[in-house]
C-alpha positions, 0 to 999 in steps of 0.5 A, spaced: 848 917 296 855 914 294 855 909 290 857 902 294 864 899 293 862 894 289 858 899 284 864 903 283 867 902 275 875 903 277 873 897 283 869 892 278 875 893 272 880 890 277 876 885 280 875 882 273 882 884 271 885 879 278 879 874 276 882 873 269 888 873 271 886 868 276 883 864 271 889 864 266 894 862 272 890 856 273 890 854 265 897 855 265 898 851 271 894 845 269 900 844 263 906 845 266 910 839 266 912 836 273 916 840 277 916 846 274 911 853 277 907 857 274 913 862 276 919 858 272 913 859 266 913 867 267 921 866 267 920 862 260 915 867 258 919 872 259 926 869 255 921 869 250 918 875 250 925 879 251 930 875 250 935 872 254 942 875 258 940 879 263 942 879 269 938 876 276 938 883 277 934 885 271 931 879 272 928 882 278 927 889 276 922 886 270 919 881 273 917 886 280 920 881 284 926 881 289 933 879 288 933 873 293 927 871 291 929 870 282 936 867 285 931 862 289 927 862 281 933 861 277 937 855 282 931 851 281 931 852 273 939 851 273 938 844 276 932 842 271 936 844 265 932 850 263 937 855 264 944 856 265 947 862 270 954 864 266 959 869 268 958 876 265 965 876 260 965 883 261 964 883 269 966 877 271 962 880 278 956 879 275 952 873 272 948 872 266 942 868 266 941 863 258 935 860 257 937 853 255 934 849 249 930 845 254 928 851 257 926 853 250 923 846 249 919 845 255 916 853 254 913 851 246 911 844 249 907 848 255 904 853 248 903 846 244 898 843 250 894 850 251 893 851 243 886 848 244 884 853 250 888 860 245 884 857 239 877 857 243 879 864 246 880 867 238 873 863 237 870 866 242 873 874 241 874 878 235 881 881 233 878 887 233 874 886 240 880 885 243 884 891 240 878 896 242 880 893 249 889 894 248 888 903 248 885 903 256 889 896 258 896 899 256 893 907 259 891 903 266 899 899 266 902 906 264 899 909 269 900 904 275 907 904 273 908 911 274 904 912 281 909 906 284 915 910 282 913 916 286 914 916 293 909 915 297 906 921 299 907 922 307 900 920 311 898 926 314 895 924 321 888 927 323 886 927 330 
């Protein structure tokens, strides 16, 4: 007998990974300041994590949205003073996305008032029980990000 959907370990992993990812939107949006979504968080995180400069563009192809839908994104944190959207100096076509010291400012606020939620986190976990989970993590990620670059295989249709 086959086990049931939920009693299958790959559908259980995602159903914990969306849950935690759940929970930790919620615990982000809980800290935002007025106005800002937890989407303008992510495009914070990202200048953090990655440094800003890049074009709506790239900004798109990082964060796996649509063109329209960061330009949407970066109209709203332009108005909030979070970014500011420049001319390319080399492409004069092209425009280039800086994250402003009140983005910054704003991020590293948002991090201040979630402190005491990440130091209840490394109480409750070890350095190492969370390093043990890292190889499986980044294998699954490399994966996913392999499958969705190929081409969908053509349905076959039975009769």
């Amino acid at each position: 007998m086959s086990p049931s959907l939920q009693d299958r370990p790959d559908v259980a992993v995602f159903n914990e990974i969306g849950i935690i990812e759940h929970l930790i939107r919620h615990a982000v949006i809980d800290h935002l300041p007025p106005g800002v979504t937890y989407a303008h968080f992510e495009m914070l995180l990202n200048f953090t994590r990655l440094g800003d400069g890049q074009t709506p563009a790239e900004l798109a192809r990082t964060m796996m949205m649509t063109k329209g839908a960061i330009t949407n994104i970066l109209q709203k944190m332009e108005a909030m003073g979070l970014v500011c959207v420049l001319a390319d100096v080399n492409d004069r076509r092209k425009k280039r996305v800086r994250l402003t010291r009140a983005g910054a400012q704003a991020y590293e606020q948002i991090l201040r008032d979630m402190k005491w939620k990440m130091d209840a986190l490394r109480e409750g976990f070890t350095d190492n029980e969370f390093r043990q989970a890292l190889p499986f993590l980044r294998s699954l990620r490399t994966f996913l990000e392999e499958i969705s670059e190929q081409p969908e295989p053509e349905a076959s249709f039975h009769r």
